[in-house]
C-alpha positions in Angstrom: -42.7 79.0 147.6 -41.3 79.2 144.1 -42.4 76.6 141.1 -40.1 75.7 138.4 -41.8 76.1 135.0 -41.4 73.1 132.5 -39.9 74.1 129.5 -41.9 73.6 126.4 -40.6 72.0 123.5 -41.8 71.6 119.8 -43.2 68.8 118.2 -43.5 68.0 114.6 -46.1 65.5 113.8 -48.0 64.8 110.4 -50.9 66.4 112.0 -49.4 69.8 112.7 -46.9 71.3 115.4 -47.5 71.2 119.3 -45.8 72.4 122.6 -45.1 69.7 125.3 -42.6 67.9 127.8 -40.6 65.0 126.9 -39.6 62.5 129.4 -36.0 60.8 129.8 -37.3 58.3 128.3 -38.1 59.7 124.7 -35.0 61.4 125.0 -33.3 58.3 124.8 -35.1 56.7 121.9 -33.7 55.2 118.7 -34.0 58.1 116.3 -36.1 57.2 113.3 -34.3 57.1 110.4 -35.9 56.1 106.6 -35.2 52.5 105.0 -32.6 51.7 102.4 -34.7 51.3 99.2 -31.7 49.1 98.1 -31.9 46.9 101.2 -34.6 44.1 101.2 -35.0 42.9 105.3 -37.0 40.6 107.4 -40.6 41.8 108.3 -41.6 38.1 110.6 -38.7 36.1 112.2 -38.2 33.0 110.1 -36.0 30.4 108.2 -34.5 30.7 104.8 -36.2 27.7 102.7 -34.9 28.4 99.1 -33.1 31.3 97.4 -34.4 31.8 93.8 -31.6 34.7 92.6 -27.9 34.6 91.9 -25.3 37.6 92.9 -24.9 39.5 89.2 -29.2 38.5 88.2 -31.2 41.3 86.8 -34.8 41.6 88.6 -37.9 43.2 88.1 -40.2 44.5 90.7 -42.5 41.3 91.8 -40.0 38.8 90.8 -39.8 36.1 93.8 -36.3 36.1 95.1 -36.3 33.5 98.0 -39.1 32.0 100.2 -38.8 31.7 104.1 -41.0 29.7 106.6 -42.4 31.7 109.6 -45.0 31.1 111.4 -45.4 28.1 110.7 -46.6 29.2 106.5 -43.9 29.6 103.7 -43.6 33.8 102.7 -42.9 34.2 99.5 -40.3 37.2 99.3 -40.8 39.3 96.0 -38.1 42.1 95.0 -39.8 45.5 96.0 -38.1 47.3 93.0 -36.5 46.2 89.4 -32.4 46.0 89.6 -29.1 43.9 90.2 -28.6 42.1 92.7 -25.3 43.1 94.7 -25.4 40.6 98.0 -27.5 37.8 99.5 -26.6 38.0 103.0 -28.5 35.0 104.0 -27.9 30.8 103.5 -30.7 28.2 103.2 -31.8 27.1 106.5 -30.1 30.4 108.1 -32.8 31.5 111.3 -33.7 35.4 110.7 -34.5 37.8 113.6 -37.0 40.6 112.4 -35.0 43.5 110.4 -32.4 41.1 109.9 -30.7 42.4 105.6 -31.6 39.3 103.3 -30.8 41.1 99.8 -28.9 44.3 99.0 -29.1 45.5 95.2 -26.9 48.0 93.4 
């Protein structure tokens, strides 16, 4: 009776290197890739209730750009970083899936 021997593979966590299997399943998982600093997206599902910037507007870091209800509160959405303003992808009243691009800045 012969056994076939896994093959081990390496993997890199924060915590250090190991040897292990990976399923079909991993192998066919979305690929983690780092955010756009220049891209400002939905965290919650919810509706645009007022934009406060214009295409062109200079920002600062903790300036409020827009506010959207979810979850039944209204989320004030500050800018993350100081710059222009390139885009505004969404519209007041516009319904937002989760990760859905809201502001993109130069």
């Amino acid at each position: 009776m012969s056994e076939e021997k896994e093959q081990l593979e390496e993997l890199q966590t924060q915590h250090g290197t190991y040897k292990t299997t990976f399923n079909a399943m991993y192998r066919r998982r979305k690929k983690w890739e780092p955010s756009n600093p220049k891209h400002l997206l939905t965290h919650i599902p919810g509706t645009v209730v007022a934009i406060n910037v214009a295409v062109g507007q200079q920002v600062k870091a903790g300036d409020e750009l827009m506010m959207y209800k979810a979850m039944k509160m209204d989320n004030r959405v500050k800018s993350p970083i100081a710059g222009t303003i390139k885009k505004i992808d969404v519209q007041v009243g516009d319904k937002l899936p989760k990760g859905h691009l809201m502001i993109e800045f130069e």
